[in-house]
C-alpha positions as CSV (number, residue, x, y, z in Angstrom):
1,X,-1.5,-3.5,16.5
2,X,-1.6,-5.5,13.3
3,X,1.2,-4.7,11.1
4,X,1.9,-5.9,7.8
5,X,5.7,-5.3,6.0
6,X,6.3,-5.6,2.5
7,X,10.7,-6.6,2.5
8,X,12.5,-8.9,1.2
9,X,16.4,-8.2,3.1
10,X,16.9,-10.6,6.0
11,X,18.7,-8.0,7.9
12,X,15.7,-5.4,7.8
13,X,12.8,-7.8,8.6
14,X,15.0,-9.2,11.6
15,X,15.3,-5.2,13.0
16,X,11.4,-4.5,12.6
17,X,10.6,-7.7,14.2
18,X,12.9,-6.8,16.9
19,X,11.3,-3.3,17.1
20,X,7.7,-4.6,16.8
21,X,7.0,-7.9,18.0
22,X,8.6,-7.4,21.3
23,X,6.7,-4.5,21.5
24,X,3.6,-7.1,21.4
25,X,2.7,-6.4,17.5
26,X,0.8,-8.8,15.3
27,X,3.4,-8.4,12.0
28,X,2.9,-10.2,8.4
29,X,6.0,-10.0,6.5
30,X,6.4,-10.6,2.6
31,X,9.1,-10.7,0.9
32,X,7.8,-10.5,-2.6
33,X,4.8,-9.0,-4.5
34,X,3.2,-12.1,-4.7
35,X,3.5,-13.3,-1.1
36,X,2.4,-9.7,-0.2
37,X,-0.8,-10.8,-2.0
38,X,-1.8,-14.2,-1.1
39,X,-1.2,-12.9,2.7
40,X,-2.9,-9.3,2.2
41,X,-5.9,-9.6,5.3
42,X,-7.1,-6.3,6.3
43,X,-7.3,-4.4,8.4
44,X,-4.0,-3.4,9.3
45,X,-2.7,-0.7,11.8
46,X,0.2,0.2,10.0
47,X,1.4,-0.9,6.6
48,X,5.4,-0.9,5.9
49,X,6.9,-0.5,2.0
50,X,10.0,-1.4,0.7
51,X,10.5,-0.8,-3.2
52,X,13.1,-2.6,-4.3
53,X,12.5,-6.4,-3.6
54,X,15.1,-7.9,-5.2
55,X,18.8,-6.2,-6.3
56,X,18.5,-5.7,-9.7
57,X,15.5,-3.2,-9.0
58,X,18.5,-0.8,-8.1
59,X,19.5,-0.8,-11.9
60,X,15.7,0.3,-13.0
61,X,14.7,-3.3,-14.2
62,X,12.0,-3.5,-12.7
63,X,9.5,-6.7,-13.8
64,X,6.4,-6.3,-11.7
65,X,8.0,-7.1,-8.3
66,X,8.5,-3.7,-6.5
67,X,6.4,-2.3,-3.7
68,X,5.4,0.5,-6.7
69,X,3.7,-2.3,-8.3
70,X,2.5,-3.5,-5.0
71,X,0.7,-0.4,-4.4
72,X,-1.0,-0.2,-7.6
73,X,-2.5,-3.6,-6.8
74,X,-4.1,-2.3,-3.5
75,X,-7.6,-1.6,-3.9
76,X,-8.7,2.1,-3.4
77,X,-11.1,1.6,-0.3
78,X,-9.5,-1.8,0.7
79,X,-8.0,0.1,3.9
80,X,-9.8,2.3,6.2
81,X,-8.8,6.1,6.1
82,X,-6.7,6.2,9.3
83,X,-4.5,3.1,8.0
84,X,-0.9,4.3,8.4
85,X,1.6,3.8,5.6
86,X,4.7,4.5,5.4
87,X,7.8,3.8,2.9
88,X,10.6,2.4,4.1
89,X,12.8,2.4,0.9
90,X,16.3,4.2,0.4
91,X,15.6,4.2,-3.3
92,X,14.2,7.9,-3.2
93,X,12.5,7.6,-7.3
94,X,10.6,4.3,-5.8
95,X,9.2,5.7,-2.8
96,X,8.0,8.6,-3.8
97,X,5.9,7.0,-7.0
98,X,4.8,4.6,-4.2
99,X,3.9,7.9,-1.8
100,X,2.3,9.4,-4.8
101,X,-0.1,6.2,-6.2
102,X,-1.0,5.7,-2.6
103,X,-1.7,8.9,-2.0
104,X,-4.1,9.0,-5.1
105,X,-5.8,6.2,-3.5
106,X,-6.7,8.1,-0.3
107,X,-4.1,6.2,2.3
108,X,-2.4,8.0,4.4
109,X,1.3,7.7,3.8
110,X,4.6,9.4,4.9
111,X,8.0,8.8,3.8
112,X,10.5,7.4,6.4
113,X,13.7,5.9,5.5
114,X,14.5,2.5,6.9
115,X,16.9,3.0,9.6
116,X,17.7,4.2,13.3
117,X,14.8,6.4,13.6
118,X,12.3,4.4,11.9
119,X,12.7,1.7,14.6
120,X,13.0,3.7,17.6
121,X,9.8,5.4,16.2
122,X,8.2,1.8,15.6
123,X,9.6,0.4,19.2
124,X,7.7,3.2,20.8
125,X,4.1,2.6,19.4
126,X,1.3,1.4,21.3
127,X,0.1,-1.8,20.7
């Protein structure tokens, strides 16, 4: 599967990476909007949010650098229709305006909270 992984903590993209590339995943990993954009190059399998890419996003101050803002950028038919999504973020405002825009744009997404489950769930999938 090609995966790509919108993240910026060091801790998080070491756990996916665990989960997923021994598990024989492709994975792109940015850690900021515009990294996410410069590497962007569809199709993916599975597409992994974080909002808040940088700690003062947890205050509100957000400047253009969230996965919310992220989203917006993606183009409406960029994906294909079965591309998974899913948010990842423990900030529960961010993830569900990124659910919502996405949604809007026709992408299939779901809301899972980084954690345990996530990457037992992620371990598990095919490649």
């Amino acid at each position: 599967m090609r995966i790509f992984i919108l993240e910026d903590d060091s801790t998080r993209i070491m756990k996916f990476a665990d989960a997923l590339l021994h598990a024989g995943h492709h994975v792109d990993v940015a850690s900021s909007v515009e990294k996410a954009k410069e590497m962007w190059s569809p199709p993916y399998d599975l597409v992994l949010l974080d909002h808040d890419l940088r700690e003062e996003h947890y205050a509100g101050n957000g400047d253009g650098q969230t996965g919310h803002h992220f989203a917006k950028w993606l183009p409406d038919e960029e994906q294909p229709p079965s591309t998974a999504v899913i948010v990842h973020s423990l900030n529960p405002d961010g993830a569900w305006n990124i659910l919502h825009t996405l949604e809007d744009k026709g992408y299939q997404v779901q809301r899972a909270p980084f954690g345990t489950i996530l990457l037992q769930w992620l371990s598990r999938r095919p490649r």
